[in-house]
C-alpha positions as CSV (number, residue, x, y, z in Angstrom):
1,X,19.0,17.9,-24.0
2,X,18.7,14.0,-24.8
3,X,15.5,13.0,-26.3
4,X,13.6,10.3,-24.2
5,X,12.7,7.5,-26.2
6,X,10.2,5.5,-24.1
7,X,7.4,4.6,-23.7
8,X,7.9,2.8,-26.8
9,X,5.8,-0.1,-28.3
10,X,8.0,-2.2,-30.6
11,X,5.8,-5.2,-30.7
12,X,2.2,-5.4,-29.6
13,X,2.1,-7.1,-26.2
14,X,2.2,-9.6,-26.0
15,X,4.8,-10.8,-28.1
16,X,6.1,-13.9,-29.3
17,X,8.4,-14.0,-26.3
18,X,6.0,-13.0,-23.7
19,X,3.5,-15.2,-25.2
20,X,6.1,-18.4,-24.6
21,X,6.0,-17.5,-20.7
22,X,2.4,-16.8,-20.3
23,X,1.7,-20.3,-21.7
24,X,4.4,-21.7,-19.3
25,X,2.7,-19.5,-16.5
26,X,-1.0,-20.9,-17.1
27,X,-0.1,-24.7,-17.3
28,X,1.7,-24.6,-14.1
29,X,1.1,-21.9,-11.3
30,X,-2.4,-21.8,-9.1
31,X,-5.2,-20.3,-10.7
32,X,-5.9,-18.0,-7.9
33,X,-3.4,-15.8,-9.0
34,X,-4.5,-13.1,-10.9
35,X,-3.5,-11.6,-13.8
36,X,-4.1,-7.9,-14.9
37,X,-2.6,-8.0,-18.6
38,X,-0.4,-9.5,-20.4
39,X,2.5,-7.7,-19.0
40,X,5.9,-10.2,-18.8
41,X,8.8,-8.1,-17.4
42,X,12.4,-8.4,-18.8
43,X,13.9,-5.3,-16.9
44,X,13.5,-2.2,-16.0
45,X,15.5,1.1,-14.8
46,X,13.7,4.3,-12.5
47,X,10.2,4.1,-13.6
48,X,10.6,2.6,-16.2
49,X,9.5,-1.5,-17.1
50,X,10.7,-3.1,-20.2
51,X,9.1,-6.3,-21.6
52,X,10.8,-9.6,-23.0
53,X,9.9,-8.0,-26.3
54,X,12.1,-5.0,-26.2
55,X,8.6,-2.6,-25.5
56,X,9.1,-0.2,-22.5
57,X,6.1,1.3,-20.1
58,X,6.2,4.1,-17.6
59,X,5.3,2.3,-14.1
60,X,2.2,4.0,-12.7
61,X,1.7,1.0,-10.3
62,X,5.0,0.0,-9.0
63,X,4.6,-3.8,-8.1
64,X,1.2,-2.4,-6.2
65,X,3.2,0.4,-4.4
66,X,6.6,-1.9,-3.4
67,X,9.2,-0.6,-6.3
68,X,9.5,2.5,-4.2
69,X,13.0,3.2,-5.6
70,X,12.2,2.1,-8.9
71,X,14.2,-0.3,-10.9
72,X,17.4,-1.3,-10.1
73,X,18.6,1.6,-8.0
74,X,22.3,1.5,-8.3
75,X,22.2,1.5,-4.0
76,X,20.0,-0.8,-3.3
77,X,21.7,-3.0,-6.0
78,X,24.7,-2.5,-4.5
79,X,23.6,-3.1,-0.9
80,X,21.8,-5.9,-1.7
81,X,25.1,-7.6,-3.5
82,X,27.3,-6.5,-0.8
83,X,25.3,-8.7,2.0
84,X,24.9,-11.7,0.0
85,X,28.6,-11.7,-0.2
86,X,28.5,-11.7,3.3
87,X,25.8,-14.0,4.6
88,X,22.4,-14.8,3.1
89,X,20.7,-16.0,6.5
90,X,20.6,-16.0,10.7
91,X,17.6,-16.9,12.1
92,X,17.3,-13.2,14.0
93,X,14.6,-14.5,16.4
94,X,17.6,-16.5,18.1
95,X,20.8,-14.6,17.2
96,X,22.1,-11.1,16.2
97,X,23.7,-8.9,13.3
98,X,23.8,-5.9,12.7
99,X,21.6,-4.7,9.9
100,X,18.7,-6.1,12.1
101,X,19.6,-4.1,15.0
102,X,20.0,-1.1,12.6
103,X,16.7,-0.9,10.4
104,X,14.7,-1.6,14.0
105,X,16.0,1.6,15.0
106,X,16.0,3.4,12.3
107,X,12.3,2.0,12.1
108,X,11.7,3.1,15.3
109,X,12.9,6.6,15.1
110,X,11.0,7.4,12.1
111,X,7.7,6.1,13.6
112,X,5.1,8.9,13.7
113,X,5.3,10.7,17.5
114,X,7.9,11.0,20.6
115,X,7.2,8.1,22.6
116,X,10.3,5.2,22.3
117,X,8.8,2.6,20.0
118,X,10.2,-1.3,19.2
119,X,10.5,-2.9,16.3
120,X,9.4,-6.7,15.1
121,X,10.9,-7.9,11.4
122,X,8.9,-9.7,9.4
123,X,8.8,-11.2,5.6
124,X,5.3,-9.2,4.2
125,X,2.4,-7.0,5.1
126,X,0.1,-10.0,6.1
127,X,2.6,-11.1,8.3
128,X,3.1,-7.8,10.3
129,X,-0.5,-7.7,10.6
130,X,-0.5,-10.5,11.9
131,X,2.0,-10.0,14.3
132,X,-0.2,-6.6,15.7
133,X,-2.9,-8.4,16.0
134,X,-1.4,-10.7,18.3
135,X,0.5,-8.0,20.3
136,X,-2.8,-6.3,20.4
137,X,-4.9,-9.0,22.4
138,X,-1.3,-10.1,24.4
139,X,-0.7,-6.4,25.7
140,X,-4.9,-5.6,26.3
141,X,-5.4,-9.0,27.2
142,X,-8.9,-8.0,24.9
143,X,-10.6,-10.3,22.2
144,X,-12.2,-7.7,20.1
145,X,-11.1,-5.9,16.9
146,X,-12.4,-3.1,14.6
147,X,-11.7,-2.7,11.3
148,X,-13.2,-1.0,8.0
149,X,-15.2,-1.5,5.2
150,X,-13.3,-1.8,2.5
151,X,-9.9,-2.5,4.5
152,X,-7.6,-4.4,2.9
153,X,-5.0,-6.2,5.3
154,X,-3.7,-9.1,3.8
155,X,-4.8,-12.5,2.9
156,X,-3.4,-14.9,5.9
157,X,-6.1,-16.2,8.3
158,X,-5.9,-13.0,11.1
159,X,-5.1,-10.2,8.0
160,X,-8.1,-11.4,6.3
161,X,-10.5,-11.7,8.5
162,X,-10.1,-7.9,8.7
163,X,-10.5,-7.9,5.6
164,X,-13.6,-6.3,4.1
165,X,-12.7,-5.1,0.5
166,X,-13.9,-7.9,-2.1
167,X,-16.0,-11.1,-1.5
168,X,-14.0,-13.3,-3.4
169,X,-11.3,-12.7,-0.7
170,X,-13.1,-14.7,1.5
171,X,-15.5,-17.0,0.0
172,X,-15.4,-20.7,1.0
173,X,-12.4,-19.4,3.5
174,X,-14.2,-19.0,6.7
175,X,-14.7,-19.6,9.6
176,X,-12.5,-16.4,10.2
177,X,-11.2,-15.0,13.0
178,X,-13.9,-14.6,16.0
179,X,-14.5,-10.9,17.3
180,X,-13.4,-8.9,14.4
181,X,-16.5,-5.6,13.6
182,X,-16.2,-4.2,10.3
183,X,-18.2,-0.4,10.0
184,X,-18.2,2.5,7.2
185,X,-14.6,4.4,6.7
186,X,-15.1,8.0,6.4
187,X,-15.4,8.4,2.9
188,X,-15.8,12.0,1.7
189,X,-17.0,11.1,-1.5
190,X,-19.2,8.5,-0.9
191,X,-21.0,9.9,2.5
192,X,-22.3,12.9,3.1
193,X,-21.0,13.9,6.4
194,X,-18.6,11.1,6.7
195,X,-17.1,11.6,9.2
196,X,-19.4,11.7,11.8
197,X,-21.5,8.8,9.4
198,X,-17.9,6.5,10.5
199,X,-18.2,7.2,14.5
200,X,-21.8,7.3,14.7
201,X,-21.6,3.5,13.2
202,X,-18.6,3.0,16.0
203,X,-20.6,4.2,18.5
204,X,-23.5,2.3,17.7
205,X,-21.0,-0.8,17.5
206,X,-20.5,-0.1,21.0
207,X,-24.0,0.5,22.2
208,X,-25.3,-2.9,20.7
209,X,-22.6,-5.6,20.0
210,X,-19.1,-5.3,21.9
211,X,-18.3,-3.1,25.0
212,X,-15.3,-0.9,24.2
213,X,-13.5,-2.8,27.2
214,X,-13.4,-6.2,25.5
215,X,-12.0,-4.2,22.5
216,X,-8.2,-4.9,21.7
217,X,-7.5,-2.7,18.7
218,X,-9.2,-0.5,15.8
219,X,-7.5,-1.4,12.8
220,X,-7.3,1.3,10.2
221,X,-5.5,2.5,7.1
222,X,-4.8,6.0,7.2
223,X,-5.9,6.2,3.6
224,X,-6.9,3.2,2.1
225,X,-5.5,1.1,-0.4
226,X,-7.3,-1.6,-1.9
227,X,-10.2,-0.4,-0.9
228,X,-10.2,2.6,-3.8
229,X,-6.9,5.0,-2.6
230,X,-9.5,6.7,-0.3
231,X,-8.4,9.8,1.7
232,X,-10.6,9.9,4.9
233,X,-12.5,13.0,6.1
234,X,-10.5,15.7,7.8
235,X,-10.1,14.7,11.5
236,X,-11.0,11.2,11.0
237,X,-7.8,9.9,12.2
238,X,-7.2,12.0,15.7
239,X,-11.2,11.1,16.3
240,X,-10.3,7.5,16.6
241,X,-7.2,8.8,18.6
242,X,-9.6,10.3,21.0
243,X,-12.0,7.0,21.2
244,X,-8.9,4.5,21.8
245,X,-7.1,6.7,24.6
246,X,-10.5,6.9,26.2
247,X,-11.5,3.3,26.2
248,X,-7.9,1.8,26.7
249,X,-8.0,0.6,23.3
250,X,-4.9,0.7,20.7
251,X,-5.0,2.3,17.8
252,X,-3.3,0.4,14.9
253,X,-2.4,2.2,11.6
254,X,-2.1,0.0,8.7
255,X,0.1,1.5,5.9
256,X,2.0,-1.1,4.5
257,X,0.9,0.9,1.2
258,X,0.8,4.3,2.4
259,X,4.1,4.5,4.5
260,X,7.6,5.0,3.8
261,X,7.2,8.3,1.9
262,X,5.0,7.3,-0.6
263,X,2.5,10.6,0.7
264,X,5.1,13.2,1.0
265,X,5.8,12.4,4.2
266,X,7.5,9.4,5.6
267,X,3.9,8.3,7.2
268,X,0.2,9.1,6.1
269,X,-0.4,9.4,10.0
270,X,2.4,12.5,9.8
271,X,-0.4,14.2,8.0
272,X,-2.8,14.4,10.7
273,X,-0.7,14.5,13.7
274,X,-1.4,10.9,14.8
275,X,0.5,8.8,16.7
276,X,-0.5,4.8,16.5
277,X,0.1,2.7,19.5
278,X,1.3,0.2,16.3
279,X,2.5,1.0,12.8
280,X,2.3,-1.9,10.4
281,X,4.7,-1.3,7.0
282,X,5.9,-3.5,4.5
283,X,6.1,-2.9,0.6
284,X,8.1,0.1,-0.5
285,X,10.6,-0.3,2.2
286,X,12.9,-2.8,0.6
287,X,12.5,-1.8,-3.0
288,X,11.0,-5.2,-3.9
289,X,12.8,-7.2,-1.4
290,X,9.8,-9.4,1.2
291,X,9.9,-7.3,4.0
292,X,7.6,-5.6,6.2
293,X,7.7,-4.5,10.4
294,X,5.2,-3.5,12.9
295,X,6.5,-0.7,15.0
296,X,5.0,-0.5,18.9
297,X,5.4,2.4,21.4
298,X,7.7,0.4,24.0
299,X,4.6,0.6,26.7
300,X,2.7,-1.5,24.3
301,X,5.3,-4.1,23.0
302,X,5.2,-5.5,26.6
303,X,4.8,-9.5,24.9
304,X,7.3,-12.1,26.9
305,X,10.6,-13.9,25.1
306,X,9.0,-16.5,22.7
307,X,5.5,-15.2,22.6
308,X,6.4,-14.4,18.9
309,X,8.9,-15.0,16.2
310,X,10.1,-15.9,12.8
311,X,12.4,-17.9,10.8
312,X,12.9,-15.3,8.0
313,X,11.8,-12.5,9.6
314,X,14.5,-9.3,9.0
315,X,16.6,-11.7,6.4
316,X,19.8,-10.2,6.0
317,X,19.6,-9.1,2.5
318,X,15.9,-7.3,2.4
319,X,17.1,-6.0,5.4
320,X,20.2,-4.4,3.3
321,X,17.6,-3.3,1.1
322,X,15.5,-1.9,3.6
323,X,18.3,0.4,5.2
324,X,19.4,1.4,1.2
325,X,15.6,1.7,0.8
326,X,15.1,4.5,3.2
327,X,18.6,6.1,2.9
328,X,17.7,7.0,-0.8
329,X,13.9,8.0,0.4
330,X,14.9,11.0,3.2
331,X,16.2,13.1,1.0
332,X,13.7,13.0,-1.5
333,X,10.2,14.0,0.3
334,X,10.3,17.3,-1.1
335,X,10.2,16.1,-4.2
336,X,7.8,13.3,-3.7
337,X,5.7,15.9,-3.1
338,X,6.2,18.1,-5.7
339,X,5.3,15.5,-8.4
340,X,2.1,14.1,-6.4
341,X,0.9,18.0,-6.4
342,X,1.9,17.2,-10.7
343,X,0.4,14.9,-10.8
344,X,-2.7,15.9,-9.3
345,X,-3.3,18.6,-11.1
346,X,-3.0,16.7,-14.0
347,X,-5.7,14.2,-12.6
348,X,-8.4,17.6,-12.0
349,X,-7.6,19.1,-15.3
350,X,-8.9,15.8,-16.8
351,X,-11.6,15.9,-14.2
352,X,-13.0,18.8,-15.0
353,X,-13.0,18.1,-18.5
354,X,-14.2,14.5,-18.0
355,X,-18.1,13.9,-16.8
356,X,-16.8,10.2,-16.2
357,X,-14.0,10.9,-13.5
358,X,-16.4,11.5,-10.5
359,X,-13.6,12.3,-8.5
360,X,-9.9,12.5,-7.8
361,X,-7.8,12.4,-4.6
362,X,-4.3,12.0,-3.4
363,X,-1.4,12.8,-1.4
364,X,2.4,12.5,-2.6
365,X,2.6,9.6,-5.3
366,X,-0.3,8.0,-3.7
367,X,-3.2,8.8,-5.8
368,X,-6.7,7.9,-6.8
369,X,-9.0,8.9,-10.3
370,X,-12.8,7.1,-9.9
371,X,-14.6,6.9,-12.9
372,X,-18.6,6.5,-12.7
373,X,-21.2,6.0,-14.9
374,X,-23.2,9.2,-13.6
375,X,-21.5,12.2,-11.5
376,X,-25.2,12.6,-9.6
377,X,-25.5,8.9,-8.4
378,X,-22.4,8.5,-8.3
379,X,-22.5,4.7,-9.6
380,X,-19.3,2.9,-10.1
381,X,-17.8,2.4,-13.7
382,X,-15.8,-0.7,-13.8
383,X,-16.4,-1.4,-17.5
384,X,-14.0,1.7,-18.0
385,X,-11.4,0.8,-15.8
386,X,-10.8,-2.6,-17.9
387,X,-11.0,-0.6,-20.8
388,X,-8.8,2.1,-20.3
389,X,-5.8,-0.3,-18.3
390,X,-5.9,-2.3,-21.9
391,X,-5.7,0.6,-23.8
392,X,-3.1,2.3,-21.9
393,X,-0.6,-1.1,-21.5
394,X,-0.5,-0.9,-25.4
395,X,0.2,2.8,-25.6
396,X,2.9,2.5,-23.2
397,X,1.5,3.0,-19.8
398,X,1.2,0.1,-16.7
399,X,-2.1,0.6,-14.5
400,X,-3.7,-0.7,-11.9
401,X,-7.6,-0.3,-10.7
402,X,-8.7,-0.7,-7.2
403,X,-11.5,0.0,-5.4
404,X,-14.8,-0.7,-7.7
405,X,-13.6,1.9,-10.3
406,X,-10.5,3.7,-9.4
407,X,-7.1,3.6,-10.9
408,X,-4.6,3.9,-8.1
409,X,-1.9,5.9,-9.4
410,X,1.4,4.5,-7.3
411,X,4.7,5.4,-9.3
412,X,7.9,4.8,-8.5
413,X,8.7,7.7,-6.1
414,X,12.3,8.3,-8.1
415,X,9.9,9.5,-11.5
416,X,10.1,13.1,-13.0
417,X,8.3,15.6,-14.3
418,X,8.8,14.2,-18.1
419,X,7.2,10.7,-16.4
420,X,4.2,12.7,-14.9
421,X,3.7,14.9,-18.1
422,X,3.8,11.6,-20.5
423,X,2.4,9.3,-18.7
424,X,-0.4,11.4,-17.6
425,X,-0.8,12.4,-21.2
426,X,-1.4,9.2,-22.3
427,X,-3.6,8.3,-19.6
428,X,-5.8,11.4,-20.3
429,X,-5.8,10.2,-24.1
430,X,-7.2,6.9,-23.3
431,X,-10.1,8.9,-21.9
432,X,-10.6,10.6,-24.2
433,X,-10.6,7.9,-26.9
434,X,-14.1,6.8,-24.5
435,X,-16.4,9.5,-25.8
């Protein structure tokens, strides 16, 4: 059997080359970007990164969810280099090829339920949200739309006005877009009785501020991302199912984080038996290539030629990716889910011996591990988080918090049992370094 030799710090990050490019970095790119650690990428293969420095990290964040095939997947290299051989660009809002024509199917197809869907191509998340918002209010001819505390959809204008995860997002932004609602997602572990806490606040919504006639959409992730990796309450998801078909108001899953296999199956909604009237995904489906989609039952995607479109929208080469992207995925649900069940029971071992992890959650390689300062209170721990992400980068191991105090554990979905086993190891020694 070959010995693995990563994760393995050679020089403390960062080093003197990384170090050279941060400076570079901080003279001359907008300070709104920010920066977790002093993590400068040289390359990278499956799950794992290696730095500029020759040090090498297991990946436990994947880009924030989009290296869905890991690094440098020999197929999605090869597709990618195949196409721009080919042709780098045609605007596919006023002509045709065939890769577009393909991943809008396949798209299509895959989309949770039986009713015949269409496909729009776009270069991100924010910009498929976008696009269903717009779809949304053109099809109900509605102004209204719902969305979540602690949603996150994206940072243009539309995206972020549904927005509600941190302040900073949108202060000195605004005004925002008029007639968005924001009310409690069912959070398990932060409501009792979430579930009907989330529709008792929707159907309060209705009683006092927006009749459920003016309302276009509900906007909702089917677990949430940002927002702390949050796995609604059991029957949240056909609930709002219900309330949509009976007011004649769409239903729009967001899971430009949680689709595309990342829970086991190819869509979080697959996990409840929901179909959306529009599925919005981006991220892991072009391996790190901009791409993202919204996906409407054809009864819905009923917008005239030229109401919407895009320059770069479905560019040839993400859309190679894309295809490669889902090609590689298929086959490997089974195991998806095999290591997210690993992994898990790695994260309740360490909760059960932890006081500090309140609670831990997940399905497939989409999982989250919230720290607080008291189990009975409940109160959020973000001091940790910091802690335990600086600890970990120089150990070996990239992380990522969300939320207020949750690591959001998003691998590469291509890892194996010896990346869960180490990589979990070490996390579970940075803990334990706290007491």
């Amino acid at each position: 059997m070959t010995t693995r030799n990563y994760p393995r710090v050679v020089t403390a990050p960062p080093g003197p080359k990384a170090k050279a490019i941060i400076a570079r970095d901080e003279a001359w790119t907008s300070p709104s970007l920010i920066k977790e650690y002093p993590l400068v990428i040289g390359g990278g293969c499956g799950a794992v990164v290696e730095d500029v420095d020759g040090n090498t990290f297991i990946d436990y964040m994947a880009g924030i969810a989009v290296s869905a095939t890991g690094y440098n997947h020999p197929k999605v290299v090869a597709a990618i280099q195949e196409q721009a051989a080919r042709f780098l660009h045609i605007c596919a809002t006023d002509f045709y090829f065939d890769g577009f024509a393909a991943l809008s199917e396949r798209l299509a197809r895959l989309a949770p339920g039986t009713s015949k869907k269409r496909t729009f191509l776009t270069n991100s998340g924010t910009e498929a949200i976008e696009g269903a918002i717009k779809l949304a209010r053109y099809h109900t001819r509605r102004p209204a739309l719902i969305a979540f505390q602690g949603s996150f959809h994206g940072r243009t204008y539309g995206a972020m006005s549904l927005t509600s995860s941190k302040m900073r997002q949108h202060k000195h932004f605004g005004p925002f877009l008029p007639e968005v609602h924001h009310i409690p997602y069912a959070n398990p572990y932060r409501y009792e009785h979430a579930l009907e806490y989330s529709l008792d606040a929707l159907h309060n919504l209705f009683e006092r501020h927006v009749a459920p006639d003016d309302v276009a959409a509900i906007f909702v992730e089917p677990i949430q991302g940002e927002g702390g990796y949050v796995i609604p309450a059991a029957g949240f998801l056909p609930a709002l199912r219900e309330i949509c078909d009976k007011h004649g108001i769409l239903l729009v899953a967001d899971e430009v984080q949680s689709g595309n296999g990342r829970t086991g199956k190819w869509w979080a909604c697959d996990h409840e038996g929901v179909e959306p009237d529009i599925l919005v995904t981006a991220k892991g489906l072009g391996s790190g290539m901009p791409i993202g989609a919204f996906v409407a039952k054809e009864s819905v995607m009923t917008w005239e030629g030229g109401s919407h479109g895009s320059t770069y929208g479905g560019n040839p080469v993400a859309v190679a990716a894309a295809l490669a992207t889902l090609d590689i995925i298929e086959p490997m649900l089974p195991q998806i889910a095999k290591m997210g069940e690993r992994m898990l029971g790695h994260a309740q071992r360490m909760q059960d011996k932890y006081p500090v992890l309140g609670n831990v959650r997940g399905r497939g390689l989409m999982l989250g591990m919230e720290f607080v300062k008291d189990r009975t209170t409940k109160e959020p721990y973000p001091e940790i988080i910091d802690r335990i992400t600086e600890r970990a980068f120089h150990k070996g191991l990239l992380l990522l918090g969300c939320g207020k105090s949750t690591f959001r554990l998003a691998p590469p979905l291509v890892l194996d049992e010896y990346d869960v086993d180490t990589g979990m190891g070490i996390l579970e020694e940075c803990i334990r370094e706290e007491d």
